[in-house]
C-alpha positions in Angstrom: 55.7 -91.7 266.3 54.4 -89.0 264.0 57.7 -86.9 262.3 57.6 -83.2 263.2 56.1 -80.7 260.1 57.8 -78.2 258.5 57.6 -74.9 260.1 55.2 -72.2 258.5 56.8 -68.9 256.8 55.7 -67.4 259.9 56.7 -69.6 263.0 60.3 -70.2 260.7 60.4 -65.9 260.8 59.8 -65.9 264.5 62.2 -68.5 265.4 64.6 -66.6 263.6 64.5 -64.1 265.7 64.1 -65.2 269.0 67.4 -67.3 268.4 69.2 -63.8 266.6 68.4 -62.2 270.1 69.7 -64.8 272.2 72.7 -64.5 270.2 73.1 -61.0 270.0 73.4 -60.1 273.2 76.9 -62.6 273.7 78.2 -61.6 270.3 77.3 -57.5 270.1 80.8 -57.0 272.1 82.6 -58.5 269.2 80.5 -56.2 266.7 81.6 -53.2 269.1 85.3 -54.5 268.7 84.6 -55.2 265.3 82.9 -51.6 263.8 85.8 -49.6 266.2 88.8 -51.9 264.3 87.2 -51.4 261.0 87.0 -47.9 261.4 91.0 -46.9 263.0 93.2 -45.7 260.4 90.3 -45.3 257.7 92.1 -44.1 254.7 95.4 -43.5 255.6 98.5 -45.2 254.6 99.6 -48.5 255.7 96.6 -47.9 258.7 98.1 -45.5 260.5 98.6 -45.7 263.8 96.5 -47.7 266.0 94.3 -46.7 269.0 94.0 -51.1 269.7 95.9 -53.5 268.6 93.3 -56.3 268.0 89.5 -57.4 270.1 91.1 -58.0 273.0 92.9 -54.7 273.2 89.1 -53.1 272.2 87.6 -54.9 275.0 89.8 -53.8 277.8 89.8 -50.6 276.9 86.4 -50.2 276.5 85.9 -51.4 279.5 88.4 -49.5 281.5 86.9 -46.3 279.9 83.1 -47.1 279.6 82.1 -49.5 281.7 79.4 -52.4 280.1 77.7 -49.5 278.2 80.7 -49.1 275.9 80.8 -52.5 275.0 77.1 -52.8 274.6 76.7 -50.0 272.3 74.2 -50.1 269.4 72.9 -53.2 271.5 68.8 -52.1 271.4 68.7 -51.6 267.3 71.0 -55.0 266.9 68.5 -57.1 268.8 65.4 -55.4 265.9 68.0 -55.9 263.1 68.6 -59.1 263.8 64.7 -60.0 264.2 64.1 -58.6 260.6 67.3 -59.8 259.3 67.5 -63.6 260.8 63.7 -63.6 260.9 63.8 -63.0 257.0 66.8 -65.6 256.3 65.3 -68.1 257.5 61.3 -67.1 257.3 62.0 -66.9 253.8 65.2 -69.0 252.4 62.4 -72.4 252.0 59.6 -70.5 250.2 62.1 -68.8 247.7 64.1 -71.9 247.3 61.1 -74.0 246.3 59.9 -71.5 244.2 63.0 -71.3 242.0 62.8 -75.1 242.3 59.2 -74.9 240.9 60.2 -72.5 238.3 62.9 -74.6 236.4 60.6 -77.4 237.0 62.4 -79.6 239.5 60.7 -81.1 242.7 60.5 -78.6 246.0 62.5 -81.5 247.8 65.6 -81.4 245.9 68.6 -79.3 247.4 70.2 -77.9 244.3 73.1 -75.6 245.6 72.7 -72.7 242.9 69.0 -72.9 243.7 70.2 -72.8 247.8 72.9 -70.0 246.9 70.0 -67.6 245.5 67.3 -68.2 248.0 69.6 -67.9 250.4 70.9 -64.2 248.6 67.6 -63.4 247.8 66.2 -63.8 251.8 69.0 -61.7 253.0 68.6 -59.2 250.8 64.8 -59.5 251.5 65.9 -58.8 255.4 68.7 -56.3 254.8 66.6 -54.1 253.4 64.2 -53.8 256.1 66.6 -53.6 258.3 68.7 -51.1 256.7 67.8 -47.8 259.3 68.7 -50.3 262.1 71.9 -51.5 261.2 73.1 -47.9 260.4 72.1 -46.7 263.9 73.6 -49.8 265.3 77.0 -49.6 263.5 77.2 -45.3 264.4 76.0 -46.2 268.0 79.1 -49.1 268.1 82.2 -47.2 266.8 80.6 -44.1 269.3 83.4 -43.4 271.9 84.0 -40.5 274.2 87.2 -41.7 275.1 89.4 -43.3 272.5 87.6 -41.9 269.4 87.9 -43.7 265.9 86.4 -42.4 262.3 83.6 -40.2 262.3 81.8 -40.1 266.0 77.7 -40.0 265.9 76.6 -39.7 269.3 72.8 -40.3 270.0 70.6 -40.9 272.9 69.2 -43.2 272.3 67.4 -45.9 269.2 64.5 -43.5 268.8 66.4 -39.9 269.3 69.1 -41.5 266.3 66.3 -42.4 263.6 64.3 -39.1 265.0 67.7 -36.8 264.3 68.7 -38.0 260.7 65.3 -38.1 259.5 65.1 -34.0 260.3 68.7 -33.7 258.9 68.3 -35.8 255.8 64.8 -37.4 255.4 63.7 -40.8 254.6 67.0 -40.7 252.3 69.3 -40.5 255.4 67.7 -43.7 256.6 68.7 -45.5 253.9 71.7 -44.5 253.5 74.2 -47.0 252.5 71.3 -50.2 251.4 73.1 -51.1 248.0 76.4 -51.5 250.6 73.8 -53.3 253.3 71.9 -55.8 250.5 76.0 -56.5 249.1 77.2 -58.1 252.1 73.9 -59.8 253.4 73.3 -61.0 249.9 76.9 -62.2 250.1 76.9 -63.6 253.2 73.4 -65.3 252.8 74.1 -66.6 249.7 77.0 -69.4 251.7 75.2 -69.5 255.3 72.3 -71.9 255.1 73.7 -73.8 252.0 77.3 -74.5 253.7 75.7 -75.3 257.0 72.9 -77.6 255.2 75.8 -79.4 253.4 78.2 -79.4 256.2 74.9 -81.1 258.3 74.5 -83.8 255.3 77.4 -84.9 255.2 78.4 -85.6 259.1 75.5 -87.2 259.2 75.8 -89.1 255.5 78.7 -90.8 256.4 78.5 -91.2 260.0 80.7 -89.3 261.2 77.8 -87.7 264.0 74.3 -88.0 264.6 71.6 -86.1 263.2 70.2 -84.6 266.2 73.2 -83.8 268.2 74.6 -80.5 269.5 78.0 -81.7 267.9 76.7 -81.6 264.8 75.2 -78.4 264.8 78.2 -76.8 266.6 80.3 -78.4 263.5 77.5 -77.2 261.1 77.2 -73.6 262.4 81.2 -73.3 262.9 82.2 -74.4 259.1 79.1 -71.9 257.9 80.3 -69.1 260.0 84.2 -69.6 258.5 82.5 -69.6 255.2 80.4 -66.4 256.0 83.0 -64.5 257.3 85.7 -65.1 254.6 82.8 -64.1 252.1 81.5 -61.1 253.9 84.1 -59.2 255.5 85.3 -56.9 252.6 82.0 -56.1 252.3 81.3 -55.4 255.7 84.4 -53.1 256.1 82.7 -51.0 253.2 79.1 -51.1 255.0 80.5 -49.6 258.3 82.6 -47.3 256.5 79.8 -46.0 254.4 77.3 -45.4 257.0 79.4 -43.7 259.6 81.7 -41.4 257.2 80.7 -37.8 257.4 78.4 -35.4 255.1 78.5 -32.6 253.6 75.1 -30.6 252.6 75.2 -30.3 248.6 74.1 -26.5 247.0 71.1 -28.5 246.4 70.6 -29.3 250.0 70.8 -33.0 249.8 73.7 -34.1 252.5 76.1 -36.4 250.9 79.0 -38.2 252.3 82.4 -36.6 252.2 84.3 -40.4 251.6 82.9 -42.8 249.6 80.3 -42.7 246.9 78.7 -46.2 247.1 80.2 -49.7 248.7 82.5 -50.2 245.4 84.3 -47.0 245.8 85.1 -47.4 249.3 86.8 -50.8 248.7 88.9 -49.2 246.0 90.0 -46.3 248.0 90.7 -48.3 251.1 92.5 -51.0 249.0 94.8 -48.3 247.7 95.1 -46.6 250.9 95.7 -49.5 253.1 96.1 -52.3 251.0 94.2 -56.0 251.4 94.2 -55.9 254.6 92.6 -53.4 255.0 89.5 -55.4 253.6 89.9 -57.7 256.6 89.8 -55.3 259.9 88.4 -56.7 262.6 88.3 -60.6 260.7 88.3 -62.3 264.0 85.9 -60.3 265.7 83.6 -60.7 262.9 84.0 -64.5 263.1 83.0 -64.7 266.7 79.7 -62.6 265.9 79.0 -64.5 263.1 79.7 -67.9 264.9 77.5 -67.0 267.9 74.6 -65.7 265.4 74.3 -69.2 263.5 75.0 -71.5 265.8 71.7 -69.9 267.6 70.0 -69.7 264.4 70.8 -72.8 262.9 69.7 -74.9 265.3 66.0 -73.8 265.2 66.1 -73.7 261.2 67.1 -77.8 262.1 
């Protein structure tokens, strides 16, 4: 029997996203729960007081209050982010990484973790850029709540109406807004997801601890990556929410800028002096569950 070829840039781009939209829609409850923890007590000391105590507490009152629409906000743009974002991690983490490969002159075949480690930065960064407009209408459509309110509340019609409305208020520079913050934590969390999952994969199967093929070992693959992803990305995904939902102010110049944070690097610093470490890691769990359900999806079809 003939062994299966490799897929193309293109088919490995489209598989990614298929998969990222099968997972999106069980995991965008946990972003919801997620982007509404990371947000509660922005900025003030010790947290401040809390509208939920933890997911759990965001999903039943979310539900109570809004009904399935509250916890699948932002749902519409996170099933396009995730087709550019997936779509570009794994449509592009083989080319890059047996480019770099080529270009300090070692064969395409060899996995060389810092040559895995910057493909896989370099893809995510690829796909975090394009998917930049996205993600910030996604996160502002998430932490939306007419009910129990937390950080700064955007509320938009719709995908099209939210692009539409901060292009007229700020231009094609309001739809990038916070990319250096977006390319930071996908770079970050790119740079550990296919390498740890490949290695995890190697060795089950190395030492025979599970077959190649089976869904044990991708469940085992995909969970170990996710912890790794998480633990990587979270501080940096606390600043990316933060930074695209804080609140502007128009300049004398007339450019809007926002009224908290200057770039990702500032808001860490002032939210580790307000709130300390944790609050870095808002919404840890949450994120772990999104995370999990995304490359499990994923990873099986880059298999």
């Amino acid at each position: 029997m003939s062994s299966l070829r490799p897929l193309s840039t293109a088919e490995g781009f489209a598989c990614g996203g298929v998969a990222a939209c099968i997972a999106v829609t069980v995991s965008n409850p946990a972003e919801v729960a997620k982007t509404r923890l990371q947000l509660q007590g922005e900025l003030a000391k010790g947290g401040g007081p809390k509208v939920y105590r933890n997911a759990l507490d965001v999903f039943a009152k979310s539900w109570k209050n809004e009904g399935i629409r509250g916890l699948q906000r932002g749902l519409g743009p996170a099933y396009a982010y995730q087709i550019l974002l997936n779509g570009s991690r794994l449509g592009f983490y083989e080319p890059f990484r047996q480019t770099i490969n080529r270009v300090i002159g070692r064969p395409v075949t060899d996995q060389i973790p810092l040559t895995s480690l910057a493909a896989g930065a370099a893809s995510g960064a690829v796909g975090a850029a394009l998917g930049n407009p996205l993600f910030l209408i996604k996160a502002r459509m998430q932490a939306y709540s007419p009910a129990l309110p937390v950080g700064a509340q955007h509320h938009y019609k719709s995908s099209i109406n939210a692009l539409s409305t901060i292009f007229h208020a700020e231009g094609f520079r309001g739809l990038i807004r916070g990319m250096d913050a977006a390319i930071l934590r996908t770079a970050m969390g790119s740079s550990v997801q296919l390498p740890t999952y490949n290695w995890t994969k190697n060795q089950l199967v190395t030492y025979g601890i599970l077959p190649a093929n089976s869904i044990w070992t991708y469940l085992a693959s995909s969970s170990v990556s996710g912890v790794c992803v998480c633990i990587v990305m979270q501080p940096a995904d606390t600043a990316l929410t933060r930074v695209y939902n804080q609140p502007t102010t128009r300049l004398p110049n007339g450019r809007l800028q926002g009224t908290l944070y200057k770039n990702p690097i500032d808001c860490l610093w002032k939210t580790f002096k307000a709130e300390g470490v944790l609050g870095w890691l808002n919404g840890t769990l949450s994120a772990h569950c999104s995370t999990h359900d995304h490359y499990l999806d994923c990873q099986r079809h880059h298999s």
